[in-house]
C-alpha positions in Angstrom: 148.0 140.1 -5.3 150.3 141.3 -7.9 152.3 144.6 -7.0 151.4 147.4 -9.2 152.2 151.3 -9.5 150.1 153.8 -7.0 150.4 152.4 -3.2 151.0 155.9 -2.0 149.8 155.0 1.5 152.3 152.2 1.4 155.1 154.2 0.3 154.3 156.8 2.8 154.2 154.3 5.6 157.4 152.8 4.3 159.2 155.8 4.4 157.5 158.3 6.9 156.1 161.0 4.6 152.5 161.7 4.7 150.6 160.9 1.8 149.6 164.1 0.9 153.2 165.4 0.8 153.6 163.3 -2.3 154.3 163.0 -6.0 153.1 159.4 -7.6 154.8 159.0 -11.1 154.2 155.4 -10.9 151.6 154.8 -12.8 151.4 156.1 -16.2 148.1 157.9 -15.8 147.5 161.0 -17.4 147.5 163.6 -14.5 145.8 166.0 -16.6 142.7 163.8 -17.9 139.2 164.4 -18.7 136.4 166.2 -16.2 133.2 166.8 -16.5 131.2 168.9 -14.6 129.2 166.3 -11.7 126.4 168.3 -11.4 125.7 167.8 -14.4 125.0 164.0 -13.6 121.0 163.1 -13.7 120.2 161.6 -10.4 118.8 158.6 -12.6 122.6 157.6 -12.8 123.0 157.0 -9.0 119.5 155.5 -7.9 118.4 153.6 -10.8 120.6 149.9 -11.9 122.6 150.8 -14.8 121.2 149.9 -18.7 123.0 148.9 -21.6 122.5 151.0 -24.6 121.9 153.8 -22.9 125.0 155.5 -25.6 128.0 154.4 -24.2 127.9 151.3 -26.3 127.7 153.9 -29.5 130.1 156.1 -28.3 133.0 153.9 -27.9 131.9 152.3 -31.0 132.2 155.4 -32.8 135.7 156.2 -30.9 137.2 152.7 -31.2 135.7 152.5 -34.8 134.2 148.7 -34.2 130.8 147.7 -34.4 131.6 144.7 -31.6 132.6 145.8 -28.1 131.6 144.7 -24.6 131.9 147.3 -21.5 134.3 145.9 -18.4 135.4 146.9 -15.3 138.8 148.4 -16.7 140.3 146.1 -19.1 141.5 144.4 -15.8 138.0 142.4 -16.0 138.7 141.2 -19.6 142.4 140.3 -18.6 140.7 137.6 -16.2 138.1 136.4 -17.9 139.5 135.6 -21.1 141.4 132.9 -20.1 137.9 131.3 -18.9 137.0 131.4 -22.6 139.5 128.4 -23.8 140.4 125.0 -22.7 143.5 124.6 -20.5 146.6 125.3 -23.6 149.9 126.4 -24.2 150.1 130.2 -23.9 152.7 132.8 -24.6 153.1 136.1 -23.1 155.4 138.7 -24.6 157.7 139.6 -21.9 158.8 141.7 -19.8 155.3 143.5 -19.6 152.2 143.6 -17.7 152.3 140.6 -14.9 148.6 140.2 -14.5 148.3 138.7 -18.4 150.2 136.1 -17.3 148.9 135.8 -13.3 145.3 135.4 -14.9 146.4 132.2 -17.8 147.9 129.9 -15.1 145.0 130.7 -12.5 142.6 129.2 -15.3 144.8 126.4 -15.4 147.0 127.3 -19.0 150.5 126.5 -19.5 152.1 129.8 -19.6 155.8 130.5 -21.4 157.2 134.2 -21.4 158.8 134.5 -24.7 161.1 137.5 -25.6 160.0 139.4 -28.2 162.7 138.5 -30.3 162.4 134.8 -30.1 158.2 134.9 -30.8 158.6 134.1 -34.4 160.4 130.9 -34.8 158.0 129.2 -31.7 154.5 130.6 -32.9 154.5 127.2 -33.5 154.3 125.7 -30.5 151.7 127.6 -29.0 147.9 128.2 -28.9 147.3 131.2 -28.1 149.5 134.9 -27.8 149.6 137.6 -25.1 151.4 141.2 -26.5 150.4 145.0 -24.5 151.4 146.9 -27.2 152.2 149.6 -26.5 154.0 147.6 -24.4 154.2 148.4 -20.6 156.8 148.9 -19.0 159.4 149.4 -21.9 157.0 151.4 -24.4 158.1 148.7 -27.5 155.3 149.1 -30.9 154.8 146.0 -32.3 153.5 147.1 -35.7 150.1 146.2 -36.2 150.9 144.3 -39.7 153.0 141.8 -37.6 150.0 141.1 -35.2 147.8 140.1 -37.7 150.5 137.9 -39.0 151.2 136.5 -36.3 146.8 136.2 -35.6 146.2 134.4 -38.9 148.9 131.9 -38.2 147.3 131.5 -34.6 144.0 131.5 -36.2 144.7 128.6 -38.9 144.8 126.2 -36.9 142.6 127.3 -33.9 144.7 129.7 -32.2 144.1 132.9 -31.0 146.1 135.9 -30.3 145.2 138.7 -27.1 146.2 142.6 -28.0 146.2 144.6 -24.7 145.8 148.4 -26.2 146.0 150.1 -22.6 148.3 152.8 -23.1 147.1 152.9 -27.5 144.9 156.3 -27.5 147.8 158.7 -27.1 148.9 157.8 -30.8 146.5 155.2 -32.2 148.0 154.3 -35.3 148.7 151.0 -34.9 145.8 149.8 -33.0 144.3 146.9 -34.2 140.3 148.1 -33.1 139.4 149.7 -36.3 140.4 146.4 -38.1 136.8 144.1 -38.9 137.0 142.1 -35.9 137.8 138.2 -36.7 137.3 134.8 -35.3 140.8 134.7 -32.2 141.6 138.3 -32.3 140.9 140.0 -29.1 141.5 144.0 -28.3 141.6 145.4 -24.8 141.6 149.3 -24.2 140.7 151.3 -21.1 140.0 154.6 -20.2 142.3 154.9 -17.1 145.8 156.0 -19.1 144.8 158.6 -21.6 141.5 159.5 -20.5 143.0 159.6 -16.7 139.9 158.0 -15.7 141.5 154.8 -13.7 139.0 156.0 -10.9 135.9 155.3 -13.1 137.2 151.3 -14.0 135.6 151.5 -17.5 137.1 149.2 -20.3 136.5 147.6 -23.4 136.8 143.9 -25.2 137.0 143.7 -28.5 136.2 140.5 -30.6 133.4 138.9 -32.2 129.8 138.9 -31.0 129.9 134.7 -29.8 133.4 135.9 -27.9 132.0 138.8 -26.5 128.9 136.7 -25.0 130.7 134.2 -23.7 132.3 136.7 -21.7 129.0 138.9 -20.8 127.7 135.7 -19.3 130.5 135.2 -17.4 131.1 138.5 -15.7 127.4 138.8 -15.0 125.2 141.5 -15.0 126.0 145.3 -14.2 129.5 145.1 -14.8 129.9 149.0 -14.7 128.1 151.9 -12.5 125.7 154.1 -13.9 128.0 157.4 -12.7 130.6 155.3 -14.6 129.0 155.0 -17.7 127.5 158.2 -17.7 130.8 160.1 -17.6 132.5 157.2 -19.7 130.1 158.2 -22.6 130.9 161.8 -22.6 134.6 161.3 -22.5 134.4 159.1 -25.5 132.5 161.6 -27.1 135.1 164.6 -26.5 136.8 164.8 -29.3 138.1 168.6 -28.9 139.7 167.4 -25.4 141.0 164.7 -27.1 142.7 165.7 -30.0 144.4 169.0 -27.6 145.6 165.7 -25.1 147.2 164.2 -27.7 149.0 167.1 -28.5 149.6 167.9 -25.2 150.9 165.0 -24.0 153.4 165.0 -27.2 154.8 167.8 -26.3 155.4 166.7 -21.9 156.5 163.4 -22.9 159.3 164.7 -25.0 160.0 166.9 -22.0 160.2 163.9 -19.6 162.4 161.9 -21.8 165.1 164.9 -22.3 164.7 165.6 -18.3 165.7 162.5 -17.3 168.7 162.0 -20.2 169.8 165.5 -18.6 170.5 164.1 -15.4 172.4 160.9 -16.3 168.6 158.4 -16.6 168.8 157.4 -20.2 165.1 156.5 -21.3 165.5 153.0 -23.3 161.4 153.6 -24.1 158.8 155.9 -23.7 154.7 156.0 -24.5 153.2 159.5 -24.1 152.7 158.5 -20.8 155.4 157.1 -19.4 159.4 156.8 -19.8 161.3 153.4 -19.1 164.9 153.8 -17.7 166.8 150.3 -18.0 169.4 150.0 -15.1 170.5 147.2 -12.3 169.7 149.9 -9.6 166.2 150.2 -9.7 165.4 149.3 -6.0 168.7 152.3 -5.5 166.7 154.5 -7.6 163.6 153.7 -5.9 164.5 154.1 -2.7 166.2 157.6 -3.7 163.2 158.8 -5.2 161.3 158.0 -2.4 163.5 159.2 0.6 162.4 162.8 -1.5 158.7 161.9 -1.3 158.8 161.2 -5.0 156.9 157.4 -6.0 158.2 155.9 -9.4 157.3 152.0 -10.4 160.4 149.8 -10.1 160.9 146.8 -11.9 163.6 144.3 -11.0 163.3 141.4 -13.7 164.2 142.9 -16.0 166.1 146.2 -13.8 164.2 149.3 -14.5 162.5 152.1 -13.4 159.0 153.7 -14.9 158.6 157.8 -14.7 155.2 158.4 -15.2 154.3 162.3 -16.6 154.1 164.9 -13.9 151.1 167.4 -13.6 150.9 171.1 -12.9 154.4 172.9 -13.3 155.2 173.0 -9.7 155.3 169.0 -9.8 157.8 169.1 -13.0 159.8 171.7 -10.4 160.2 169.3 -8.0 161.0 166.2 -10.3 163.7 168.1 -11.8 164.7 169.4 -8.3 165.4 165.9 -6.8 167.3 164.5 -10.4 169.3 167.6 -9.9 169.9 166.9 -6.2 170.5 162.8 -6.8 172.7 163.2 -10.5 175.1 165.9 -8.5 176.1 163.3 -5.9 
């Protein structure tokens, strides 16, 4: 298993502060998603096996603005089954960024290259098929959607095909590839644990063309999401008041973040609206300090750098700002 942000129990084993005491900013989910009332929930959703069509299908189609769309577990599922869907090939992954893209193409047997960013364009060539999260994660770098679908009909020409991981897309969507008509090699992931805040719920969505998207129904089986899961999935897709006052929201708390940290000598190289990336060589320093205060960032070593995910309630940005003041005045 890959290591990933959360692991509070871990950290609080590691460092003997109960798990309750902390703060997890490791993650880069929204600590102030979207509830709904559970009483609200029919008690059809718990003791009857779940349906398709029963509106969530519409309602993300009408959010993502594509008429072809298959419900996952999280967009985790999709990340490994896709590479069931092709023939052992070459594969690029845009690095540094998300280790499970490339954890789930050599388990199914592909030959898998990270390739900067910078150096994609002269070796498209030599490969068959593209991984880019964009936004990406950890560093927050845009690859503008006009050079994707470059980069897909060169892939597509001959055969190719290019994988778009949209995970941390719906705080600013404006270069997300869903509303494009989907075409033969493009493939779209989005969840609804970053923005939504709903990791609990594991509800995500693949995006390609109806033969892809059975290919990969028939793989995953049936009943790939709860009832209760679809059920609130549907009515956070639907909540378009919540969602336009996040977006703002989290504007506004990510531009906080970002000056926080530059305030206290942690220059943010990239940031989503969920999520700043400081680049430094003392990550596991960092990390350690942080969590010696009962405070749990993501640290990344290859390349060195630490994520800050968005605190909550304003006693949680008290505290952050608390321990940078206490760690920057050493």
């Amino acid at each position: 298993m890959l290591e990933h942000g959360g692991g509070v129990r871990v950290a609080a084993a590691h460092f003997g502060i109960p798990p309750g005491a902390w703060l997890d900013l490791s993650t880069g989910i929204n600590p102030l998603g979207w509830r709904a009332p559970l009483g609200e929930m029919p008690a059809a959703a718990w003791s009857r096996l779940p349906e398709v069509e029963d509106g969530l299908e519409q309602a993300a189609r009408e959010y993502y603005g594509s008429a072809h769309l298959l419900p996952v577990a999280g967009s985790q599922a999709a990340i490994q089954v896709l590479p069931r869907l092709f023939s052992p090939a070459r594969v690029a992954v845009v690095e540094p960024t998300y280790a499970e893209h490339a954890h789930a193409w050599r388990a199914a047997g592909h030959a898998v290259v990270g390739v900067a960013l910078s150096d994609l364009g002269g070796d498209l060539e030599g490969f068959d098929g593209v991984v880019v999260v964009n936004p990406n994660n950890p560093t927050g770098r845009i690859v503008p959607r006009a050079r994707l679908l470059d980069w897909h009909g060169r892939l597509a020409a001959r055969g190719g095909w290019l994988v778009v991981d949209e995970a941390f897309m719906d705080s600013d969507p404006g270069e997300s590839l869903t509303p494009h008509p989907p075409m033969a090699g493009l493939f779209v992931l989005r969840s609804l644990g970053k923005f939504f805040g709903l990791a609990g719920l594991r509800v995500g969505f693949l995006l390609a063309l109806p033969e892809a998207l059975e290919q990969a129904r028939e793989l995953l089986g049936p009943w790939g999401l709860s009832g209760p899961s679809r059920w609130l999935a549907t009515r956070a897709l639907r909540d378009r008041d919540w969602q336009a006052a996040a977006r703002l929201s989290l504007r506004t708390r990510s531009r906080e973040l970002v000056r926080l940290l530059d305030r206290h000598g942690l220059p943010v190289s990239g940031h989503t609206a969920l999520f700043a990336w400081v680049a430094t060589e003392r990550s596991e320093e960092w990390w350690t300090e942080f969590g010696r205060n009962g405070i749990l960032v993501r640290r990344f070593l290859r390349p060195g750098g630490v994520r800050f995910g968005l605190p909550g309630g304003e006693a949680e940005w008290r505290r952050l700002e608390g321990v940078l003041g206490a760690l920057s005045g050493r």
